[in-house]
VORO-31578 format. One record per atom (N, C-alpha, C, CB): x, y, z. Coordinates in steps of 0.05 Angstrom, whole numbers, plus 5000, padded with zeros to 4 digits. Glycine has a CB too. Layout:
# VORO-31578
XYZ...
This chain:
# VORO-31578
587243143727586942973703583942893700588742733704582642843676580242793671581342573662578542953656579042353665579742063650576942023639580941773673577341823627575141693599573841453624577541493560571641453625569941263637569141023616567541423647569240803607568740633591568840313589569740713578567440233584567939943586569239793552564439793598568439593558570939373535568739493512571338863538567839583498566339613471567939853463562839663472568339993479570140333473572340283475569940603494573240103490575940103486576739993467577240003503575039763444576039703430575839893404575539493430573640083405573440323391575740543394571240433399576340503406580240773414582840593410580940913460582240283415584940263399584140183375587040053408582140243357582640113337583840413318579739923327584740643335586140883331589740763337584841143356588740683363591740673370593440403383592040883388591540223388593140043395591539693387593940123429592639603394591939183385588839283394594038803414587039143378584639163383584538843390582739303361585938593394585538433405585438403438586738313393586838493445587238623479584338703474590038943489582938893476580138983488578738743479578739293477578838663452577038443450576838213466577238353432579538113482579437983508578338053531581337953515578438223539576538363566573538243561576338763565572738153581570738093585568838153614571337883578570038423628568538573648569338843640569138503677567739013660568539353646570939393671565039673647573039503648575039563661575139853674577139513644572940053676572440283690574440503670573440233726575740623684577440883671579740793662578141133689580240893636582440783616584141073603580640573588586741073597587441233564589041103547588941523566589241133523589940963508592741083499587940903488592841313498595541543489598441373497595441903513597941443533600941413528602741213534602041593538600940963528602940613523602140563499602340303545600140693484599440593454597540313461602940503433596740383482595040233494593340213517595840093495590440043527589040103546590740183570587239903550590440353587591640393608591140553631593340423602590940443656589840563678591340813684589940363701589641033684591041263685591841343714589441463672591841103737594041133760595341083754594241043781597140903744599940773728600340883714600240543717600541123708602041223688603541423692600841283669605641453681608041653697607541873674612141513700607141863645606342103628604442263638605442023602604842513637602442693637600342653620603042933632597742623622594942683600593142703620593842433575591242913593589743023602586642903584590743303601585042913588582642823569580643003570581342563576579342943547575443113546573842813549574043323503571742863557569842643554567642753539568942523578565942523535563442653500561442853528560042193471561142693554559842933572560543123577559342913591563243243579564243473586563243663556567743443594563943583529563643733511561443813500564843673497559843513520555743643507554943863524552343363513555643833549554743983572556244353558556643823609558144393551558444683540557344653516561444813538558144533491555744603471557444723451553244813483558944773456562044913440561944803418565244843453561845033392562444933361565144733352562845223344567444933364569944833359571844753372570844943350572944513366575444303383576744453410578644233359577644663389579744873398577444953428580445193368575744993425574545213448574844933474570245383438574944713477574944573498578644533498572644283495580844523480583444463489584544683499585044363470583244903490584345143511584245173538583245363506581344903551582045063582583444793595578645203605584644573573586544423591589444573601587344163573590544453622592744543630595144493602593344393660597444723614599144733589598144743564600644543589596144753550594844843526594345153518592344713527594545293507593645463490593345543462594245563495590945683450590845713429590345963417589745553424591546053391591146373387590246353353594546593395588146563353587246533320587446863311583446363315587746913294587147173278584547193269588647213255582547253283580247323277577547143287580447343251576147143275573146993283573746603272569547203256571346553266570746193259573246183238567046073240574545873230575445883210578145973208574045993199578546193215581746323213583946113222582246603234586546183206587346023210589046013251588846013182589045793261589145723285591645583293586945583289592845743315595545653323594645513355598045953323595645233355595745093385598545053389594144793389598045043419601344993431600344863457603845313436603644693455602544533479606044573493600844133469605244703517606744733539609344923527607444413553607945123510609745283503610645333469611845173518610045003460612044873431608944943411613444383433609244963392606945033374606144763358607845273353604044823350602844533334604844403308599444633318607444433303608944313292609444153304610444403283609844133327611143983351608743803365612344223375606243773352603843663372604343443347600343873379604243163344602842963329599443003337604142653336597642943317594642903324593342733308593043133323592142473323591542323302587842363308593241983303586642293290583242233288582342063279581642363277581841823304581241573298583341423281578641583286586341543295588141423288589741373251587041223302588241693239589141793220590442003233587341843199593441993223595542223222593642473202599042083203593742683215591142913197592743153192587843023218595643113197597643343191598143333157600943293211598143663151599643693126601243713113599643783120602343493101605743533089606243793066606643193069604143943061604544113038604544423051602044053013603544403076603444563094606544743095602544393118606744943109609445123117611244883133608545443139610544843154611144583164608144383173613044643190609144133178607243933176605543953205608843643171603744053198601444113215599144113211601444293223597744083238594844003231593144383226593343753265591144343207589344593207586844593234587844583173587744623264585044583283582544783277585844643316583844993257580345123257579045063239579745413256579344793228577344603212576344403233578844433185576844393256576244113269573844143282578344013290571044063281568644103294568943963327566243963273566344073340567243873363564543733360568144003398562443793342560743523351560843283340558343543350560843043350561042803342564242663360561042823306564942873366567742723381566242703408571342933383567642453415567342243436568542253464568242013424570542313449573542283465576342473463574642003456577742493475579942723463582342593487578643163466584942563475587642553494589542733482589042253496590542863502593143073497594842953521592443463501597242763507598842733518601842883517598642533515602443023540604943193536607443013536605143413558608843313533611943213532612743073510612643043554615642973510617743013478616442593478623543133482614542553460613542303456614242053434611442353453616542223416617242093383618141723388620842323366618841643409619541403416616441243415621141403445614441333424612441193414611041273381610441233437610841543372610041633348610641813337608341653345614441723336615541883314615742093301615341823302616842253286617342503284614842663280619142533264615642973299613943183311612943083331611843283295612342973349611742873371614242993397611442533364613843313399616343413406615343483431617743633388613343633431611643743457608743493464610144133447607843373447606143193459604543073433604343343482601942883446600542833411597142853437601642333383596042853404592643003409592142723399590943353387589942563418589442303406585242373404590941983433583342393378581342443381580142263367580842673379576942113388576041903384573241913381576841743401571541883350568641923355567041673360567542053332568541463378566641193372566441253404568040843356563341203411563041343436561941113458560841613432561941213484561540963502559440853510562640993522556840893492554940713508554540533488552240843519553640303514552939973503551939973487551539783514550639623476549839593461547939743449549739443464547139663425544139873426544440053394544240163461542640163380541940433363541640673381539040413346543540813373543241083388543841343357546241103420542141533357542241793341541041953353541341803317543142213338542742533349542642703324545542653369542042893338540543173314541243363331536543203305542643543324543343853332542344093318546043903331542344273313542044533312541944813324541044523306544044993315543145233324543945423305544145303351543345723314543645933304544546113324541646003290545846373309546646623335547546783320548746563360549546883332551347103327552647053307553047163346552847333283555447373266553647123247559347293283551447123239550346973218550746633221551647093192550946623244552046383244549946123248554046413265550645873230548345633236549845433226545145643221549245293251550544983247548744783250552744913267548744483239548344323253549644023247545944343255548043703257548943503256548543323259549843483261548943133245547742863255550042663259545742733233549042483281551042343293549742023291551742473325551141783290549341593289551241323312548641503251551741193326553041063335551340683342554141263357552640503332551340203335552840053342550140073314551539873363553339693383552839463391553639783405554039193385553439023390555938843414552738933364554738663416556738443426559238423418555938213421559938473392561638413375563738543352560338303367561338853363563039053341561539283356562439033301562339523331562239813347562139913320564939933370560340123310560940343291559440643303559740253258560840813283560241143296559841303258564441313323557541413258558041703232557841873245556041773205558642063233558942363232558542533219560542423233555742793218556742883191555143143206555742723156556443363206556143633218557043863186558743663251555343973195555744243172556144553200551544283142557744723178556345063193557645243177557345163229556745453179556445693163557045893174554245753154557746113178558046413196558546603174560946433222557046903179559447073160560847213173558547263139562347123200564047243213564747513217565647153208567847523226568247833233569647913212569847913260570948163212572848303206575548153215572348553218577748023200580047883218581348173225582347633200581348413208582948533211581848763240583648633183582048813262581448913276580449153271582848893289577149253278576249523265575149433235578949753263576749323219575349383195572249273195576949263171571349333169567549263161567149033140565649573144569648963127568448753112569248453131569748773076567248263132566848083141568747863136564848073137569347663142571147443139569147143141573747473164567947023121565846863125567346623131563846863103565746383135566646063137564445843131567545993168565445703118563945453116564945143127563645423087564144993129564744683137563344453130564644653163564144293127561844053129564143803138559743983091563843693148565343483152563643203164567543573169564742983151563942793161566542563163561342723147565142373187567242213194565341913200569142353222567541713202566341413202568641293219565741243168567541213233569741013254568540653262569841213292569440423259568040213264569939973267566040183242569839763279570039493286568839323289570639463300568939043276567938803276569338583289567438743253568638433306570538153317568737893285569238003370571437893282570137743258570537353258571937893228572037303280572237033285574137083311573536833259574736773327576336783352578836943347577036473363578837073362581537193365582337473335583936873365580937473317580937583289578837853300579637333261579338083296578138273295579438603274577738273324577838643253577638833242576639083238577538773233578139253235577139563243578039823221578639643275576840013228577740263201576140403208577440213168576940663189575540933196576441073180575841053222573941413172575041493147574341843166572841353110576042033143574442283144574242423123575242443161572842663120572642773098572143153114569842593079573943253106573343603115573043793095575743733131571243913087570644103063571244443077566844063053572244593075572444763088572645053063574744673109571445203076571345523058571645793071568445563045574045963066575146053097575146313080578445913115575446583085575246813073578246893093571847003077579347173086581947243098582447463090583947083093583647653115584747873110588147913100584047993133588948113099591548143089592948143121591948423067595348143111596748103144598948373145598847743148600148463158601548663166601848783185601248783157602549013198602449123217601349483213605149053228598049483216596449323217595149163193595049423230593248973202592748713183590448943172591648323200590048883148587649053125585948913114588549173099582949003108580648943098581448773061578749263101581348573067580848483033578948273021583448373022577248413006575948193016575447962984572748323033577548022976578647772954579247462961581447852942580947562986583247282991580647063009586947393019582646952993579846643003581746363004576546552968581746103014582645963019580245683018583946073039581045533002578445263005580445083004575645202977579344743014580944563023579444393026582444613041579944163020578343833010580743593035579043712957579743633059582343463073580243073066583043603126581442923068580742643067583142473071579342583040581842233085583042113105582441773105582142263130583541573108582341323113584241123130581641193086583140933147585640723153584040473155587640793185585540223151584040013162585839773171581939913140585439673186586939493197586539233210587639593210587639063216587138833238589038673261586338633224586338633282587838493299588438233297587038513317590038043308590037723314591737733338591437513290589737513352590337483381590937133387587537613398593937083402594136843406594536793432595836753391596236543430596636453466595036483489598736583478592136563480590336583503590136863510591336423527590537053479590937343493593337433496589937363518595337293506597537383512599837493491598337203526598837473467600637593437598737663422602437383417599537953419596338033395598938143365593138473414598038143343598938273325597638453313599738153310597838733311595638943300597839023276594339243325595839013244597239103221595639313207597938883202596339523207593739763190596339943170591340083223593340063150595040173136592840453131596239983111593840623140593240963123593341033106594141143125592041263098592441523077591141733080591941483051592041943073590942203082592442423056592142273120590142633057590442773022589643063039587542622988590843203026588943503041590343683008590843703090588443752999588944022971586944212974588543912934589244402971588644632979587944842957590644712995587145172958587445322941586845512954586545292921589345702946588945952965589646222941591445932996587646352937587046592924587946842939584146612919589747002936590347312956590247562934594147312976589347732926589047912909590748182922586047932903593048322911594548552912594648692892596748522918596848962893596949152881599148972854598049432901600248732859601248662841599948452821603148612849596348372828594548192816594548012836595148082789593047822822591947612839594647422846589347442822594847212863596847002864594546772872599747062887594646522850594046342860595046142865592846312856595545962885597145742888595345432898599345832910596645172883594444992900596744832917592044752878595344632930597844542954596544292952598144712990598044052946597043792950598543662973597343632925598643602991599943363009598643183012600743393033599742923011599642703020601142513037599342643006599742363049600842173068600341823072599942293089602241703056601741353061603541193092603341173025602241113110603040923123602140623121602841003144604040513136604340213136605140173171607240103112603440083182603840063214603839723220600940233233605939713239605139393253605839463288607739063237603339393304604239403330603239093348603039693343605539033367605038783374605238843403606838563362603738593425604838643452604938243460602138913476606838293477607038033495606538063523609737913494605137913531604437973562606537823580601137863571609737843581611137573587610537443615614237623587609337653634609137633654606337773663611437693663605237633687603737733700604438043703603437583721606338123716608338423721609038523690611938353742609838363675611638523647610238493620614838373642610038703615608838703583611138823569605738903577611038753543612338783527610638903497613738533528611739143488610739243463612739323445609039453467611739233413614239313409612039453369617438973413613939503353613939573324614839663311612839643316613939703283614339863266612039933241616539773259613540173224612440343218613240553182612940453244613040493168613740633143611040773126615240413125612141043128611341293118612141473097611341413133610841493081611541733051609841993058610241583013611042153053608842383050610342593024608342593086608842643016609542822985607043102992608342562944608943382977607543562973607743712942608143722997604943712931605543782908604544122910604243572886606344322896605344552899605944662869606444702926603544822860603644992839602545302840602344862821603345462831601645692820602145922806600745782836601146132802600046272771602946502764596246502776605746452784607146612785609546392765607446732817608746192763610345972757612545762776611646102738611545802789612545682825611445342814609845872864612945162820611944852822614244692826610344732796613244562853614944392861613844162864616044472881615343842876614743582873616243402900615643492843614943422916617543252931616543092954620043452943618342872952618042602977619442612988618042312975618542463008621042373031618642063046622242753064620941873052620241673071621841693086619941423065620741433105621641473144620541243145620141753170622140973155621840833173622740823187621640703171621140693216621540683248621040413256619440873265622740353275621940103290622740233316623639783282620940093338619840153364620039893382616740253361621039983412619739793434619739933457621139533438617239743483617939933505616439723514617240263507617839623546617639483564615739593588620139433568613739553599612639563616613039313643610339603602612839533662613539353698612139373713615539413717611139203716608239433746609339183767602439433739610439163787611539013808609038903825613739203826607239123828605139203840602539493832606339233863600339413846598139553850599939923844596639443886601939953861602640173867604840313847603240153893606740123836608240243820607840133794610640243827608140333772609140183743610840353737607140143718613340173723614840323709614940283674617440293723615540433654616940393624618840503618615740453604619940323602622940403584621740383557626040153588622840613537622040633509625040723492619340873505624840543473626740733451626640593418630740723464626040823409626240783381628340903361623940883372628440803336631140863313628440903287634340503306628641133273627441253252630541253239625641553259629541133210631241203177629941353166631440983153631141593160629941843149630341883124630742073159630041893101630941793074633042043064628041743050632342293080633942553085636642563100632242723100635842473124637542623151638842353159635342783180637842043153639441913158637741833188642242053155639141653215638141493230637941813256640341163234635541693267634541933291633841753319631242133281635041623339634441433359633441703386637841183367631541533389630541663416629241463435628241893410628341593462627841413486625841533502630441383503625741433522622941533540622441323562619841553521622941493585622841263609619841463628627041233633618541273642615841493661615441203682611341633634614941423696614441223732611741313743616941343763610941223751608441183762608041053803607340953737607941243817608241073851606641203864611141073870604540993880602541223896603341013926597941243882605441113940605041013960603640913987605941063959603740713993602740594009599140503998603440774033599340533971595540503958594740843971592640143983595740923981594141203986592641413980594841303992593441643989591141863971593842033948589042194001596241963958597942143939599741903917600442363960600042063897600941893872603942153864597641863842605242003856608142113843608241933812611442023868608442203793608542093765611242353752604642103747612342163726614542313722614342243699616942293736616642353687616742153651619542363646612942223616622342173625624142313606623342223586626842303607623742463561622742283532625342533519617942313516626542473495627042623477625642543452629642643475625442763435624642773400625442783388623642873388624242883364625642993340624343143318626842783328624943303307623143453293623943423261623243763303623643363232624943323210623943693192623742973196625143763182624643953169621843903153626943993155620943963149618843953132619544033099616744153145617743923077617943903054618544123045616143803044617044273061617644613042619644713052615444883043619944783090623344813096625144823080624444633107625244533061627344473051627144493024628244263059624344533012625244522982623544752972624644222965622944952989619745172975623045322950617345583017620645432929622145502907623045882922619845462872624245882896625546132900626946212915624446272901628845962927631045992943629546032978633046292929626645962983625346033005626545783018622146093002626645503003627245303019630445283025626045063006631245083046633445063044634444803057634445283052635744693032636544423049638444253056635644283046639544493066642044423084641144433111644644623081638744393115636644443148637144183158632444493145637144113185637843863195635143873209640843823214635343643233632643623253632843753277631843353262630843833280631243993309630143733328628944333314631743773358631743533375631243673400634543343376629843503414628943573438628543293471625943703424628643513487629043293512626643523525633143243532624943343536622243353567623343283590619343133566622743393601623143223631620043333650626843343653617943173662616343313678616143093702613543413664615243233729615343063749612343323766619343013765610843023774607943113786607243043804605943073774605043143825604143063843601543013842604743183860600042843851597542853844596442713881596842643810594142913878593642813909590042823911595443063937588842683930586442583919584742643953586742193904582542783951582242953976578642853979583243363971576942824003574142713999573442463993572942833981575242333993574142023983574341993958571041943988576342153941575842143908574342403899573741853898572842513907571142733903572843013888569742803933574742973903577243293896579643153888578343533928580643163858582543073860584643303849582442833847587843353858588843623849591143483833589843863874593343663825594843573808596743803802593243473787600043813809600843933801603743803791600344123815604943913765606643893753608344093735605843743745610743953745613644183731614244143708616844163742615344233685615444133658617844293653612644173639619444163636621044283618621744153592623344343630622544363574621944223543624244403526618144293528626344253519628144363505629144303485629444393515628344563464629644453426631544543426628444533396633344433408636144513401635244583368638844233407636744693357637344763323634444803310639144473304633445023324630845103324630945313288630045303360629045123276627945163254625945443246626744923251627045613232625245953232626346033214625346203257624246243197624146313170626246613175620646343156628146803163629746963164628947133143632146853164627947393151627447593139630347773124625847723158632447683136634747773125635847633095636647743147636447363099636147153076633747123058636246913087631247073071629547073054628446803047630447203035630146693066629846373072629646213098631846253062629145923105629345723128632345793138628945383117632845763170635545863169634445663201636746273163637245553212637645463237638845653248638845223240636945613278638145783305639445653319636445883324641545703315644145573336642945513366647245823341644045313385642745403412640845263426641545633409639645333439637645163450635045323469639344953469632345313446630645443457628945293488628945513432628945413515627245323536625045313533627345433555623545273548621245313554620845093586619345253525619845223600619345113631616845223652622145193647615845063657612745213675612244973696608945263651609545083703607944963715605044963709608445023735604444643717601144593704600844463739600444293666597944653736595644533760593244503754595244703783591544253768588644223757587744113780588144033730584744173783583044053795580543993791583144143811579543783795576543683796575243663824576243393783573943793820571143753844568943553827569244143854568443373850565043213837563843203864565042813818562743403882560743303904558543103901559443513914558343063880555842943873554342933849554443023886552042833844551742743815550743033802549142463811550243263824548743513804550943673794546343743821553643753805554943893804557543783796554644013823559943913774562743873770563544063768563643743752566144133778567844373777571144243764567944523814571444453747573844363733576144603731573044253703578844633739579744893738582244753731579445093764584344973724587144953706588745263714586244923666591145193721593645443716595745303705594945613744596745473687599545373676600545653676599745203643603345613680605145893677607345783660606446043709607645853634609645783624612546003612608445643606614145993617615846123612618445993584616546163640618546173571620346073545622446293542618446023515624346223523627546383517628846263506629446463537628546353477630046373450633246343454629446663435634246263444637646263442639246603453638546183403637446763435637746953438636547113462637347013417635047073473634847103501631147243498638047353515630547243475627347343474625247063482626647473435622847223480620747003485619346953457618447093508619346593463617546533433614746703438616546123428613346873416611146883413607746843421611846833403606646913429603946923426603346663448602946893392605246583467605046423486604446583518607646273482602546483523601246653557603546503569597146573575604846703591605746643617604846583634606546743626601746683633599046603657597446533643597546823677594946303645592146143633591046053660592645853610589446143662588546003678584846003673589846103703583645753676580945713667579545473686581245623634576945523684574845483715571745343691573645973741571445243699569345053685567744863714571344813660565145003705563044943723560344733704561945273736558944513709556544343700555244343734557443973681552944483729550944383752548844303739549944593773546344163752545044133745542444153778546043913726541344383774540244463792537044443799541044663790536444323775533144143776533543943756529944353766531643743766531043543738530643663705528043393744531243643682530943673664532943923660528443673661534244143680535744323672538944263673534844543688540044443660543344483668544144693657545544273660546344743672547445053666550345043669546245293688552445063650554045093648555845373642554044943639558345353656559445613655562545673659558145763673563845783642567345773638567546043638568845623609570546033649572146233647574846223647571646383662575846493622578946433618580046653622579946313593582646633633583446923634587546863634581747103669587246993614590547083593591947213605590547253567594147273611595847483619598747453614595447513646599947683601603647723597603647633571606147503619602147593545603647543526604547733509602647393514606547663485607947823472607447643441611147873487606847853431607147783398609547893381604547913382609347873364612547943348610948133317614847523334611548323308609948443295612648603277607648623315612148653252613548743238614449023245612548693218615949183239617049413244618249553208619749323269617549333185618449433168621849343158617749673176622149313134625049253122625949013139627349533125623748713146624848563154625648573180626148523140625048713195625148813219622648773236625749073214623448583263621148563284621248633306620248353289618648703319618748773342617148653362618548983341617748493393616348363410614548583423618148213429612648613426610848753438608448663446610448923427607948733479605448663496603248603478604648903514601148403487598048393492596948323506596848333482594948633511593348623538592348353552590848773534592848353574591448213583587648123579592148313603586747953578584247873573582847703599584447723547579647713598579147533608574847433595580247633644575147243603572747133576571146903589574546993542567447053585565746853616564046723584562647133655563946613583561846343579559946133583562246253576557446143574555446083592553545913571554046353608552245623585550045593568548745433580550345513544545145463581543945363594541145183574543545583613540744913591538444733572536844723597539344373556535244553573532044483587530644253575529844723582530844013588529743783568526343843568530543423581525043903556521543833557520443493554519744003528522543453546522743063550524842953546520942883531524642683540527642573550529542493523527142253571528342653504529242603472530342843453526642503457528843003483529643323461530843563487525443513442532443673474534043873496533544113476537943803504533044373494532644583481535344763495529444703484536844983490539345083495539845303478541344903493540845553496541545743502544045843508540445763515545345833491548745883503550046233496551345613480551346333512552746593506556346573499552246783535557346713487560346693492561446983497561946553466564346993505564147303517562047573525565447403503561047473541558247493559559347763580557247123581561547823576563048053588563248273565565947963599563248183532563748383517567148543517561348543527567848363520570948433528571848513491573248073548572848743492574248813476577448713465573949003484577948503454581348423464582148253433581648143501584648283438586548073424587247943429588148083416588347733413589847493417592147493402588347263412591347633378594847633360594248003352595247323317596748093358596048423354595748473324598848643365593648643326591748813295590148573292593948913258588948443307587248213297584448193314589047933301582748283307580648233317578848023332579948273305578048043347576547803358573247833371578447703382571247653366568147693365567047783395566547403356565947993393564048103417562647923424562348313411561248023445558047783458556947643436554747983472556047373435554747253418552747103434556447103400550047093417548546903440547146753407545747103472547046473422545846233405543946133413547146043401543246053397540545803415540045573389536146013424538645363405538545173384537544913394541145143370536744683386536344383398537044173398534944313397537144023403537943743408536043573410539343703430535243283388534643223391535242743391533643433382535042623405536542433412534642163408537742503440535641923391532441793389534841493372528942063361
């Protein structure tokens, strides 16, 4: 496990995502390593019986990596697969379950699409510079944040951890495949408050998505983001945060194999806001946090065929209304509890005469008891009841333990959670008989149990854990019908996640990951485009003053994609194994400016990730940094 190093100014910057920003505003020493994921609040990541995993803003400067995606791939149980170069569209999964199943909030905006196929987030719009922070908490989580929260939630934070003070950055580079990015970052800190901007652009004219072909698949971005908090009187503190994603994506045709077109294009305006507040009484011991969201993403997606053009636009939206409270009743017992009401509408039109209109709300109320007896154990109990304005009432639960006996070097962590999944808008209402809504929710039960053991004085810490994750009335589109259709049954999925950190010392970190996950359909096949083997090695040295040299590696093995065969007809079939070295090296000439050199598949590996789909040869970049 990686944890977030931070004191009370950041913490009140991450809950003002996710939990009472009166709690941090009480702290008045640095509470050392925190995550905020999985109590919906600050929390020592020995006490915690949930699995998570984190990035820190050092881990993600030290590689240099354009996109989100390129650092959640080498956490344990994570993978991710795209059809083609920058931009394309991008499938994550976490411990098997695909990004329908991930909640992800940014800076504590819900950033999923209700107009979407199902309600999911787009990750190959997500930049990585300017993020701070990152939590992927696994397993079935909906008792703390509600529906899709089936396999885990992505919690990402750009309000970053140093003290008080003016701090700004300037990036740039160029490289491979036409590609140039850059950014400015701004972060200000006082006694009393915290703010963060964001505003990164990039460009590429990419690959071919379709494997072999010559016409190019370009991308654009610009995104900017704002995250901030003020303590505005005793006990009164206010907070909010916005985003804005411009995105311009080019696309091939899809098939078996996928073909050169170079018509189809896809653009998309995502925007985002929340703001909220704390109040803190009894000396700290009762905080009330009340915020409210919204989030818009419209789309337009152009595809040109032998039958003309089709254009369609896609509006979703999303209004919440949040209240979360905690009681400290006891020295040992905290108490959290809330609720929660949500609309999301997707409006869709286009040139075939297709237009649809449709809502749905969901409110939730929540609680979950925390126990820590002692230093060595904590335990929680969770369970929540969602009104679905559809499906009617959905109650779920979630219990996780936490015991490192005797204060020692080994720790035992566990967690049960079940979920729930709601059909999504289009599921149930896409025209032309595509939707169907007689669809119910698909439900799910986690169970994982870990070991974590701590070797050198702290220096080596390892980590292994069992996982299992099971949906029932699994939701998939039917080439026979021609519509949403439920799979009777109950799809598995079960592995193992291992990790380790090495820190000998301040020049060198070593970071490595295996997961083996194994899955089986009702019907006895494997879900899709999911590795049975990942395993990934991440090295930061720093081998003279002013230098560092960083270097990853990933390597894939046993997956199977599902590929058409014609007349509605599929077929599971192998892809090769892969494996992929990454490298990038700086040089400060002073203490304001970094100059850098980075490579990616530095092996030139020829490979796929989704069959007939191409993916980018050697690329080498370079570019600077400058910090002031």
């Amino acid at each position: 496990m990686h944890v977030l190093k931070t004191g009370p100014l950041v913490l009140a910057g991450l809950c003002a995502g996710l939990a009472p920003h009166g709690q941090s505003q009480a702290q008045t020493l640095d509470i050392g390593e925190i995550v905020i994921l999985p109590n919906r609040a600050p929390t020592d990541p020995e006490t915690t019986g949930a699995t998570v995993e984190t990035l820190s803003e050092e881990e993600i400067e030290a590689e240099g990596k354009p996109r989100l995606t390129d650092y959640l791939t080498a956490l344990p149980g994570v993978s991710v697969s795209s059809p083609g170069g920058t931009g394309q569209e991008t499938s994550l999964s976490v411990r098997g379950a695909d990004k329908k199943y991930v909640k992800t909030l940014f800076n504590g905006i819900d950033i999923s699409d209700p107009s979407a196929t199902q309600v999911q987030v787009p990750f190959e719009h997500l930049p990585a510079q300017g993020i701070a922070s990152v939590e992927v908490l696994k397993g079935s989580q909906s008792t703390l944040y509600g529906a899709d929260a089936v396999a885990g939630v992505i919690g990402i934070s750009t309000l970053s951890d140093r003290g008080p003070g003016l701090y700004q950055g300037f990036r740039i580079e160029a490289g491979a495949q036409g590609t140039l990015g850059a950014g400015y970052t701004l972060d200000a800190a006082s006694d009393t408050g915290r703010f963060s901007f964001g505003l990164s652009g990039l460009r590429t004219d990419g690959i071919s998505a379709a494997d072999g072909g010559a016409e190019k698949d370009g991308y654009d971005n610009l995104t900017l983001t704002l995250a901030g908090e003020q303590r505005v009187g005793e006990g009164v503190t206010v907070f909010g945060s916005a985003l804005r994603i411009e995105s311009d994506a080019e696309f091939d045709d899809g098939g078996n194999p996928p073909a050169d077109n170079p018509f189809n294009q896809t653009q998309a305006v995502q925007t985002g806001a929340r703001l909220g507040v704390t109040l803190e009484t009894l000396d700290g011991r009762l905080s009330n946090t009340f915020a409210a969201q919204v989030f818009e993403v419209d789309r337009d997606l152009l595809t040109v065929s032998g039958f003309g053009p089709f254009e369609a636009n896609y509006i979703g939206r999303r209004t919440k209304l949040e209240y979360q409270g905690r009681f400290d009743a006891t020295d040992t017992v905290t108490l959290q509890f809330g609720a929660d009401h949500e609309t999301q509408t997707a409006d869709v039109t286009d040139n075939f005469g297709g237009a649809t209109s449709d809502e749905v709300s969901i409110f939730g109320i929540w609680a979950q008891g925390t126990w820590t007896p002692s230093a060595d154990l904590s335990l929680t109990a969770g369970l929540r009841h969602d009104d679905h304005e559809v499906f009617g009432g959905q109650t779920t639960g979630r219990l996780t333990a936490s015991w490192r006996p005797g204060g020692g070097a080994t720790r035992l962590h566990g967690s049960v959670g079940t979920g729930y999944r709601a059909p999504s808008l289009y599921e149930l209402y896409a025209p032309f008989g595509t939707g169907n809504p007689a669809l119910e929710p698909e439900e799910s039960l986690s169970i994982d149990l870990g070991l974590e053991q701590t070797f050198l004085g702290g220096a080596l810490v390892a980590d292994v854990t069992g996982f299992l994750l099971d949906t029932d009335n699994l939701i998939d589109y039917s080439f026979a019908s021609f519509s949403y259709e439920q799979l009777p049954g109950t799809t598995k999925r079960r592995g193992v996640e291992t990790s380790l950190t090495w820190s000998p010392g301040d020049r060198l970190e070593v970071r490595g990951a295996y997961t083996y996950t194994d899955t089986e359909q009702p019907d006895g096949a494997r879900r899709p485009r999911i590795p049975r083997h990942a395993l990934s090695l991440t090295a930061v040295a720093k081998p003279a003053d002013r230098w560092e040299v960083a270097g990853s590696v990933r390597a894939v093995a046993d997956v199977e994609d599902r590929v058409s065969t014609g007349s509605g007809t599929f077929a599971d079939v192998p892809v090769d194994d892969y494996l992929l070295v990454d490298a990038r090296v700086s040089y400060r000439p002073s203490e304001r400016v970094e100059l850098f050199v980075r490579g990616e598949n530095l092996l030139d590996q020829d490979y796929q990730v989704i069959k007939g789909y191409g993916t980018p040869g050697i690329g080498i970049f370079a570019g600077l940094e400058a910090r002031f």
